[in-house]
N, C-alpha and C positions, 0 to 999 in steps of 0.2 A: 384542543382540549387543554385545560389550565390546569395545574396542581396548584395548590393553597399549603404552605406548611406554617406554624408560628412557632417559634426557639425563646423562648422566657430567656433573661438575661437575671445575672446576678444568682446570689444564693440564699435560700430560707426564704418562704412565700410566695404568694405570687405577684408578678411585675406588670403590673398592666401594659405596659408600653414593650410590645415586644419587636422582634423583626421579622419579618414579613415577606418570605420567598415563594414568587409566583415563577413556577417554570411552564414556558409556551412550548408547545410543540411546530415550529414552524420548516418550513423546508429546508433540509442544509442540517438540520441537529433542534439541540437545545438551548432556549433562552433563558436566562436567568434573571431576575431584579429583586431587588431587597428592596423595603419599605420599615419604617417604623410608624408606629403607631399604637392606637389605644385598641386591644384585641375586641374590647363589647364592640368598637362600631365600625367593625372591617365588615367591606361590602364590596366584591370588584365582578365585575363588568368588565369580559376581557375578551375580544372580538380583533383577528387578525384574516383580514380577506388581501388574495394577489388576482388584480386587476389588467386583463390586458388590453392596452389602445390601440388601437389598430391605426396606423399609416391612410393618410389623407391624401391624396394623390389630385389636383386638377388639368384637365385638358386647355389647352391656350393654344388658340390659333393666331399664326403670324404672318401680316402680309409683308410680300418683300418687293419693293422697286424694281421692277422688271427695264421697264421703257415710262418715261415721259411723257406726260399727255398734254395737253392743249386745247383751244377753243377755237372753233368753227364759227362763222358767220354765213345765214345765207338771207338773200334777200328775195323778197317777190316782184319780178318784171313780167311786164305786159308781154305775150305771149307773139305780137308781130314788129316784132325786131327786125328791121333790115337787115339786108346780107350786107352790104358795103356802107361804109360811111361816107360824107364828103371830107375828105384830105385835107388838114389845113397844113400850107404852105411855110410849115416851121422845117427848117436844115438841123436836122442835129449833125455833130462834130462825131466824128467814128468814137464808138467807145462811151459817150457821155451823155448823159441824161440832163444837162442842166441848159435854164429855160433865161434866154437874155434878154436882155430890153426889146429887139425885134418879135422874139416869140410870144411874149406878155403881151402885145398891143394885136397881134395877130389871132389872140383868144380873147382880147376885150371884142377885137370885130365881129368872132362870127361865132363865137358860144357865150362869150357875157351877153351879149345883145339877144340870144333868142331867149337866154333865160329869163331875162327882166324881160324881155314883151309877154311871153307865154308862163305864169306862174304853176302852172300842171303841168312844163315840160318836166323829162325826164330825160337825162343826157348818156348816152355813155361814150368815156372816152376811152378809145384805143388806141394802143403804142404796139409799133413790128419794131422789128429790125432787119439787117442783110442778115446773108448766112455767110460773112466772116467770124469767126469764131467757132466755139462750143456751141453746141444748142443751150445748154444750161446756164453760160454765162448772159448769151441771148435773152433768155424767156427773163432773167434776173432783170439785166437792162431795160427791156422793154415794159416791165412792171415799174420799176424805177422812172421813168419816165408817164406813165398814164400817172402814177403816184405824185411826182411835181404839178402834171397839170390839174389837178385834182385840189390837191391843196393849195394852187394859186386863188383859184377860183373860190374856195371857203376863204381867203383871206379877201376876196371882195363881196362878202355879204352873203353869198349862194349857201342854203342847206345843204349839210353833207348824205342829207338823205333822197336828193334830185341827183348824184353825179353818180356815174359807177364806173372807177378804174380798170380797165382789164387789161395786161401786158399778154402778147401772142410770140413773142421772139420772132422765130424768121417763118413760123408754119403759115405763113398768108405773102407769099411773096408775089409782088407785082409782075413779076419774068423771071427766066430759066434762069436767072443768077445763083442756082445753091450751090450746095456744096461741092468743091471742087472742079467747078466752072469756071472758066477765067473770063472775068468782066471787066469793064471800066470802071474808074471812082463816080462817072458820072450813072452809069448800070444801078451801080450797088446804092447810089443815094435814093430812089425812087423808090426803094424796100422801108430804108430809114422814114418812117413817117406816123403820123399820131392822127387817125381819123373819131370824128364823133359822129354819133347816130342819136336823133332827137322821135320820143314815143311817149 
């Protein structure tokens, strides 16, 4: 509610221009304002509203890196797979996966050659090893190895979608030579070997 008062200024007659105190009634007390002005054309319009905004709050879900994820490959092979391959006659050196001028000529003979006669063959190459060692350093090597021959073989012209690498470590051993057996160097080399199986 507004009060309206007008105070004439000066003396004798009257002052058209007087001053003009609108008191608000607002929370807290009393407001005051003076105005002047011409009294014939005072008109006020005095409106004091308290508004409350309410607090806007949003939900945010956070994902947080637990573990690392990765990409799987799997491929479709023909359902009669050999159990054994035929052995080809590469020595590796204990320890080592790499493929020398002996063993490059010894996979042009007998897996370059069936792949260029048979274009629908399908090769897989597998790599063992002994069970000197870890098994995990094992299963490593052995992948390491199918993996060289593998990519020898795409750097002579072969689709990488005819070869399939699989490393076995020492779980396909030729004889009792595992773990904590004592065998010869010549025992343990007959584990060391890289066979292919054609389907």
């Amino acid at each position: 509610m507004s009060e309206l008062s007008a105070n004439p200024t000066g003396s004798g007659g009257f002052n058209p221009f007087v001053d003009i105190q609108v008191a608000d009634n607002l929370e807290g007390g009393i407001h005051y304002t003076s105005r002047k002005t011409n009294a014939s054309l005072v008109y006020f319009s005095i409106t004091t509203r308290k508004i409350s905004i309410p607090a806007v709050y949003k939900d945010v879900t956070k994902k947080v890196l637990v573990k690392k994820g990765g990409m799987k490959a799997w491929r479709e092979v023909p359902c009669t797979i050999p159990e054994r391959g035929k052995v080809l006659p590469i020595h590796y050196a204990l320890g080592s996966a790499a493929l020398n001028a002996s063993a490059k000529r010894i996979i042009d003979r007998y897996v370059l050659k069936v792949l260029e006669n048979d274009l629908n063959a399908i090769v897989e190459i597998g790599s063992h090893t002994d069970a000197q060692g870890s098994d995990q350093f094992n299963l490593t090597l052995s992948e390491n190895r199918a993996k060289n021959v593998v990519e020898y073989l795409i750097s002579k012209g072969v689709d990488s979608s005819r070869l399939i690498g699989v490393g076995y470590g020492e779980t396909k051993l030729l004889n009792s030579c595992t773990n904590g057996v004592s065998c010869s160097d010549q025992q343990h080399l007959t584990n060391r070997r890289t066979e292919f199986k054609v389907f």
